[in-house]
ZATITI-540087 format. One line per 8 residues: number of its first residue (from 0); their letters; for each residue x, y, z of C-alpha. Coordinates in steps of 0.25 Angstrom, whole numbers. Each point is the difference from the previous one (the first is absolute). Layout:
% residues N
NUM> a> X,Y,Z | ...
% end
This chain:
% residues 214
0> xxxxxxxx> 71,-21,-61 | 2,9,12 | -13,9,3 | -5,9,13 | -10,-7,9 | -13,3,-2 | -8,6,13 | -14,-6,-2
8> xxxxxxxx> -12,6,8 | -15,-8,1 | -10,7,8 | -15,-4,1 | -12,4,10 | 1,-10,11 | -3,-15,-6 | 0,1,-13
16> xxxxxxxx> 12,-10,-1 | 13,8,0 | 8,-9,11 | -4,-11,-8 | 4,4,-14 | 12,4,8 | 4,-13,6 | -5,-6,-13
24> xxxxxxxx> 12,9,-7 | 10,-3,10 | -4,-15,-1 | 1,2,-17 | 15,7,1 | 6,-1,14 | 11,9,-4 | -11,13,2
32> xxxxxxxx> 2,4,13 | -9,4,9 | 1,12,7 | -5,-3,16 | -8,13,5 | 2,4,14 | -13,2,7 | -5,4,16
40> xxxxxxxx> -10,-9,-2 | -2,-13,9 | 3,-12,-7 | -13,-9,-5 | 2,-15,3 | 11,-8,-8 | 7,14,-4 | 15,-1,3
48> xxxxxxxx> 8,11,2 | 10,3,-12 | -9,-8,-10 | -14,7,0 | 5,14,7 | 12,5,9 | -11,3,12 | 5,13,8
56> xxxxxxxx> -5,8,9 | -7,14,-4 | 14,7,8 | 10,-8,-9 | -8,1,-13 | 1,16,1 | 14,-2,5 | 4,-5,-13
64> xxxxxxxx> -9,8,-8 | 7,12,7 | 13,-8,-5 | -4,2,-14 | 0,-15,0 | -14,-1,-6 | -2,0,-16 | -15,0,4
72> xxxxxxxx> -9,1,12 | -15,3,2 | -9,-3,12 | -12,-9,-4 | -10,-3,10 | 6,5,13 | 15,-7,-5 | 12,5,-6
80> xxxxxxxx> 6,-8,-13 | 11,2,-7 | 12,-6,-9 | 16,0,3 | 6,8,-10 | 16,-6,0 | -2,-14,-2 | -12,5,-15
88> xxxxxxxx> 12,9,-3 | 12,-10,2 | -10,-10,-9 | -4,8,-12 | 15,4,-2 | 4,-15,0 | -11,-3,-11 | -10,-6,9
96> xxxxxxxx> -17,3,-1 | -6,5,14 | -15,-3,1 | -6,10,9 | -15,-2,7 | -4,12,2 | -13,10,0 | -1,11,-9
104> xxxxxxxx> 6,10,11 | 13,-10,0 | -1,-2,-13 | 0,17,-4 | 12,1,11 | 9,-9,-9 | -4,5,-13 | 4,15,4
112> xxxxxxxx> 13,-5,8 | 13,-1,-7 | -2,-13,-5 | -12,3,-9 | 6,-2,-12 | 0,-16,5 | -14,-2,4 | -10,-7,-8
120> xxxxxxxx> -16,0,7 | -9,-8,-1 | -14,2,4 | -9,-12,3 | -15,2,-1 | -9,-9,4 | -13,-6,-6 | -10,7,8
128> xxxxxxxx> -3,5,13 | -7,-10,4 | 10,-11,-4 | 10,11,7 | -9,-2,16 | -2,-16,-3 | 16,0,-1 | 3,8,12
136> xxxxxxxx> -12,-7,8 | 5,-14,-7 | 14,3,9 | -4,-1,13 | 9,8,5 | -5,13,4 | -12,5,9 | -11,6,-6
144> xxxxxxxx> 4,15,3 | 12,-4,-8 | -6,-4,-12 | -9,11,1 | 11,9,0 | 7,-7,-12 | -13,1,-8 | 1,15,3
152> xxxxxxxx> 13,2,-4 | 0,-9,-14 | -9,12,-6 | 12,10,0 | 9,-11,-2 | -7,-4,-14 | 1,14,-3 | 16,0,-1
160> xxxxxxxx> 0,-9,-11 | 3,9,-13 | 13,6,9 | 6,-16,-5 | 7,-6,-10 | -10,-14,-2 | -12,-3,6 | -4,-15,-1
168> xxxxxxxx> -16,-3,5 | 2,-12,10 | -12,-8,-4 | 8,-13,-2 | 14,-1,9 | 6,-9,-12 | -3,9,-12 | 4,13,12
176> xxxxxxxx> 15,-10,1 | 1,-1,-15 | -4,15,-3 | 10,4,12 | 13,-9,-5 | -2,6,-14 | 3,14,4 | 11,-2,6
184> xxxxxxxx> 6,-9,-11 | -3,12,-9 | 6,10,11 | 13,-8,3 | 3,2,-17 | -1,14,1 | 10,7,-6 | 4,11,10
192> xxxxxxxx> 3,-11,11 | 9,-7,-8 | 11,4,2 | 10,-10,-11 | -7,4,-10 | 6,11,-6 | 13,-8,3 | -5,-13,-9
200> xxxxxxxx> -6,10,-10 | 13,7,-1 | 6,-15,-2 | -8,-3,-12 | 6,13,-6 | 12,-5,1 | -3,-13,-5 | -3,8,-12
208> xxxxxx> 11,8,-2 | 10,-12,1 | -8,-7,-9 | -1,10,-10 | 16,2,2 | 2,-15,-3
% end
């Protein structure tokens, strides 16, 4: 039965699993697309241009912002990140589900835009702060003025969560998965975004009124 896409927003303080639930998702049903952000941020080790981010300079990011290209942009940390409108637009409309990772500024930019109607947050918590820096340290990624500074940052982050539609506590990534593929099961069988279903309903009467002829 034909349906509108679904535009599915997960945001979480910095390491409290929301890439990972959202390869997990992707790896689950790879027909959920994933909306690649463009960033002005230098690219980490292993990150390929297209796949993780479109990496543009802090010029041709505003140019395109400036072009009304943007569904969504914010600077965190010193860097510009943002989501391509077309292609989220051009998929919804063909029935597909866009997963967005983005930060609560990201995520309040797509909700009040013109495809609100489509989007479905979630907002991913973790167990406790203390897990929260084990994570973030656990990386290996960043230097300790980073982690600092994403530390900082969780506290207002955290205090964004009742502006979402779910909130799933990460304390197992497994149970987190599980939680996260039933709410879009349940989402994807709401009757707003299915668009045959007044047309099959309307059959059934028919049905019944050649039946009750016969």
């Amino acid at each position: 039965m034909a349906r509108r896409g679904i535009l599915l927003i997960l945001s979480s303080p910095s390491g409290a699993g929301k890439s990972t639930l959202s390869k997990r998702l992707t790896t689950w049903d790879p027909t959920i697309g994933f909306s690649v952000s463009a960033t002005t941020r230098r690219p980490r080790p292993g990150e390929v241009e297209g796949r993780e981010y479109y990496f543009r300079t802090r010029e041709e990011f505003e140019a395109m912002v400036a072009a009304g290209e943007m569904l969504e942009h914010a600077e965190v940390f010193g860097n510009l990140y943002g989501s391509p409108r077309g292609p989220v637009e051009a998929a919804l409309s063909e029935g597909k589900d866009m997963l967005f990772d983005v930060d609560w500024q990201g995520g309040q930019q797509i909700r009040n835009s013109g495809l609100g109607e489509d989007v479905v947050s979630v907002f991913i918590l973790p167990p406790s702060i203390k897990e929260l820096e084990q994570r973030l340290r656990g990386r290996g990624q960043d230097p300790e003025e980073v982690i600092a500074g994403r530390m900082a940052r969780s506290l207002d982050e955290i205090s964004r969560w009742s502006e979402y539609d779910y909130v799933l506590i990460n304390r197992d990534i497994d149970a987190a998965e599980q939680e996260l593929r039933a709410i879009v099961t349940a989402e994807r069988l709401e009757r707003k975004r299915r668009r045959g279903l007044v047309g099959f309903v309307r059959g059934l009467n028919e049905e019944f009124a050649h039946r009750n002829k016969g």
